[in-house]
Structures are given as structure tokens and as C-alpha cells.
C-alpha positions in Angstrom: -68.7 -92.2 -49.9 -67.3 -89.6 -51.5 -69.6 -86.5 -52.4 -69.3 -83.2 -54.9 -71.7 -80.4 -54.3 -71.5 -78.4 -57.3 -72.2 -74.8 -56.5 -72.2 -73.4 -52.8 -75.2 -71.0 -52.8 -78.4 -71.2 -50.8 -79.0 -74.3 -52.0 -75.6 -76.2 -52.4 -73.7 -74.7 -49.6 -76.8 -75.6 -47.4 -77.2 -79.0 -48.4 -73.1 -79.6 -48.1 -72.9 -78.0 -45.4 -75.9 -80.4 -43.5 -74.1 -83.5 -45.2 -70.7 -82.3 -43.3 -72.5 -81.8 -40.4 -74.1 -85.3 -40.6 -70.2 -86.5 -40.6 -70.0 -87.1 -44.7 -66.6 -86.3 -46.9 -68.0 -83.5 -49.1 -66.1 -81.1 -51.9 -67.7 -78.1 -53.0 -66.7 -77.3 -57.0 -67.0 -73.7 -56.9 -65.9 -70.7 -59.0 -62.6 -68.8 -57.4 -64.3 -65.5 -55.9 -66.7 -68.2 -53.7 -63.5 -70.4 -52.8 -61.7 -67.5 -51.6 -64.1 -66.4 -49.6 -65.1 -70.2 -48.1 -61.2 -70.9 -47.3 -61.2 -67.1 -45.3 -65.0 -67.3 -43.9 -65.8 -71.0 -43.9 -69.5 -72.0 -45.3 -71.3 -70.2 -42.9 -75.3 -71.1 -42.0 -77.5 -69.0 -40.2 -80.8 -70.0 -38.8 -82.3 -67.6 -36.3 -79.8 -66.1 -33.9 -77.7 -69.1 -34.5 -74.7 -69.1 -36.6 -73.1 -72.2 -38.0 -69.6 -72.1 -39.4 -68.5 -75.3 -41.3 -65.4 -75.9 -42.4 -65.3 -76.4 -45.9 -62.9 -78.4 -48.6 -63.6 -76.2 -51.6 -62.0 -76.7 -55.1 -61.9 -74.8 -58.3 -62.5 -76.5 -61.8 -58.7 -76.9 -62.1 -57.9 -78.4 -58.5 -60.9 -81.2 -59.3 -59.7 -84.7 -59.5 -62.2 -87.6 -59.2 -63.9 -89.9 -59.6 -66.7 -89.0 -56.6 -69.3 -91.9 -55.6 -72.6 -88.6 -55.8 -72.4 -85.5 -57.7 -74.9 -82.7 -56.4 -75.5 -80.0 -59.0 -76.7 -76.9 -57.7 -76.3 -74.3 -59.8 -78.6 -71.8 -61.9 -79.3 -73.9 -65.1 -77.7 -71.1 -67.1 -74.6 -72.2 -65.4 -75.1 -75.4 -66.4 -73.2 -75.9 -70.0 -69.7 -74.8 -68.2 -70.3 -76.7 -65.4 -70.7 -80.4 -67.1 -67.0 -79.3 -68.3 -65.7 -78.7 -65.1 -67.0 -81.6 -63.6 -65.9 -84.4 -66.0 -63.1 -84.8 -63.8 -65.3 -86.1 -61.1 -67.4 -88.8 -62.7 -66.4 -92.3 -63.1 -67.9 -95.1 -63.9 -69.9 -95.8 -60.3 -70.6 -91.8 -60.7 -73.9 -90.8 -59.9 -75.6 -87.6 -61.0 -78.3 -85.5 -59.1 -79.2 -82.2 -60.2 -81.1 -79.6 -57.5 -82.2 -77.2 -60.8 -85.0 -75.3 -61.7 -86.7 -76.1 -64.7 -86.7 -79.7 -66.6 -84.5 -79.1 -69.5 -81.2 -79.5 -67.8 -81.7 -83.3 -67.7 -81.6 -83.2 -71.2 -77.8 -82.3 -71.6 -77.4 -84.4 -68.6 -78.5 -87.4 -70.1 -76.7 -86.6 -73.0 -73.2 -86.4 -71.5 -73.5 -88.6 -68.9 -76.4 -90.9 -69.8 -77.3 -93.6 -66.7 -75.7 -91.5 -64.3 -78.4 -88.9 -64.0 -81.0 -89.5 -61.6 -84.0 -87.0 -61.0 -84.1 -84.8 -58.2 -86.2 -82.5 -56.3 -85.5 -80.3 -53.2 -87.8 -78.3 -50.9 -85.9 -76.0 -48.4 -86.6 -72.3 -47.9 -83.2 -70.8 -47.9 -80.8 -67.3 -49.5 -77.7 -66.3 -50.4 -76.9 -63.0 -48.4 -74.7 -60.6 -49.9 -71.8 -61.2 -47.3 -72.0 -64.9 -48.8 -73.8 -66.4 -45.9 -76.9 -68.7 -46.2 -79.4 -68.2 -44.1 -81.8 -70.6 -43.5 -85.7 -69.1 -43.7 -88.2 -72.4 -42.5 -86.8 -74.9 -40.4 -86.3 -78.6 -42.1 -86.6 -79.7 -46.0 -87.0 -82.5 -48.0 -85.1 -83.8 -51.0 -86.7 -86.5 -53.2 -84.5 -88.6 -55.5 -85.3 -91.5 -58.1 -84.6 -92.6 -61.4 -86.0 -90.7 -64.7 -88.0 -93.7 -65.6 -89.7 -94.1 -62.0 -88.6 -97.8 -61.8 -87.2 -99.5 -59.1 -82.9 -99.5 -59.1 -80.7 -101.4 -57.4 -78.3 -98.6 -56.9 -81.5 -96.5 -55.1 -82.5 -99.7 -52.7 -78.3 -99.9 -51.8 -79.0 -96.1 -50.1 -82.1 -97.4 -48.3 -80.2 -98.2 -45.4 -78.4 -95.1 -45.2 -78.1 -93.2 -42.0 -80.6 -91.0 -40.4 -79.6 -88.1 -38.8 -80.6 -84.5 -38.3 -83.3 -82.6 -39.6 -84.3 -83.2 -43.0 -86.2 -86.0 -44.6 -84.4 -87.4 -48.2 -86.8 -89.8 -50.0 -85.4 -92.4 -52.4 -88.0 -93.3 -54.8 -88.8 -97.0 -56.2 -91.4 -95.6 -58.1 -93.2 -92.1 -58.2 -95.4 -93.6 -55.8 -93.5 -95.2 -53.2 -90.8 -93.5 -51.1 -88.4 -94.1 -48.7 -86.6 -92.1 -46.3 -82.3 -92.1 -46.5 -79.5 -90.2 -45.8 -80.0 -87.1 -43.4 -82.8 -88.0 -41.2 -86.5 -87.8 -39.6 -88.8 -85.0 -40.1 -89.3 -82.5 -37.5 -92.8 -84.1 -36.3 -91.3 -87.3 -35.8 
């Protein structure tokens, strides 16, 4: 599978950089300043006294080619409008959309460009974006939650049931608002 993460900030780079770690083929789409410094640096994570350098295939709006099987979007949903552009490359037709925004309104334009592709997504991790372009991880864990916009049962969400489970973090594919499964990244902590 291959996987975009749009954006490499406290939210994109961390969730890249766990899906690297968890052995997944992952791009981050990121402006040139953040690309520079990821090809010199490397994504780096910090949790604790631990540091975590990942190596990182980064590309630029103009190195993007696609199609990708999942498109994370992780950006500030001011950044939004520019980044459907640069990302057109990327979607085909088996293309699947999740956005990690703030807000509600950016599934509007999402919709609206790419229609069936979005799904809905929510993420709870507790990281930031230091100033020297690190990520440091605050609370141990997360959670992602992802399902269609109607709340009913897919096919293409019950194909990622039997996904693999590894480290730290719990991602729940929903068949309904109600009813969740776990996929992708692995058990909780207490488990």
C-alpha cells in the first residue's frame, strides 16, 4: 500500500513517521523549507530522553507523481485550498482520502473535489512542532478513528479490518458510529 502524508508537522510527521516505523511505504508532500530540512535532519521524534530519527522520502508539490492507495491530510485547514492542488497528482481512482483537520468545513471542499474518496477522520495524540523542526511526542499512545461520512458500513473499511497490528497506537475503522474496530498500528498500551 502506498501512503501520502500530507504535511509533516506534529501531527503528520508523527503519524508518518509511526507508519514507517510499523514497516509501511510512506511519502510526505511537504513545502520546500520542510523538505530541506527532512532530507538534512531526517523526521526526527522525540519522546522523553529518547530520540527517534526516521528516514524520510519527502517530495515537493512538483516531485508528486501518483496515484497513492491512502492520502493523509494534515495540514492547518487554511492550508487546505492549495493543498487539494498539489495533491491531484496523487489520487486515482482506488484513492482514498482522510483528513486529520480541525474544524468540519474542510470536508466540504473535499467532497467537492474528490467526492467518494473522502472518508472522516479523527485523531487523538498529544504532540508539537518544536522550532528546530522536531516533534516531540507529549502523552504516550493515540488513537485515530476513521469511517465513512454517512456512518454506514463499506466494503473498502471491512478490507482494512485485517490489517496489521503493531506498536502503540490503537486505529479504529468504523462500520457505523457505534461499532469500531481496531486496524493498522496496533493495541493500546493497557492491553
Amino acid at each position: 500500500m502506498r501512503i501520502l502524508v500530507v504535511g509533516a508537522g506534529a501531527v503528520g510527521g508523527y503519524l508518518g513517521g509511526r507508519l514507517v516505523g510499523a514497516g509501511r511505504q510512506v511519502d510526505f508532500l511537504v513545502r520546500p523549507g520542510r523538505a530541506a530540512q527532512l532530507r538534512d535532519t531526517g523526521l526526527r521524534i522525540v519522546d522523553g530522553e529518547r530520540v527517534e530519527k526516521i528516514d524520510a522520502s519527502c517530495l515537493t508539490a512538483e516531485e508528486l507523481t501518483g496515484p497513492y492507495d491512502l492520502i493523509l491530510l494534515c495540514v492547518k485547514p487554511d492550508a487546505l485550498p492549495a493543498v487539494l492542488d498539489d495533491l491531484a497528482p496523487g489520487v486515482g481512482q482506488g484513492t482514498v482520502l482522510v483528513p486529520f483537520l480541525n474544524g468540519m468545513r474542510h470536508l466540504e471542499l473535499l467532497t467537492e473535489r474528490y467526492g467518494d474518496a473522502t472518508l472522516g477522520g479523527v485523531v487523538k495524540i498529544v504532540t508539537q512542532l518544536d522550532a528546530n523542526g522536531d516533534i516531540r511526542q507529549l502523552l504516550p499512545g493515540g488513537q485515530i478513528q476513521v469511517g465513512e461520512l454517512d456512518g454506514v458500513a463499506s466494503d473498502r473499511l471491512r478490507r482494512h479490518r485485517a490489517g496489521q497490528r503493531r506498536g502503540r497506537h490503537v486505529v479504529q475503522v468504523g462500520d457505523d458510529r457505534d461499532d469500531r474496530c481496531r486496524y493498522l498500528a496496533g493495541p493500546r498500551h493497557d492491553q
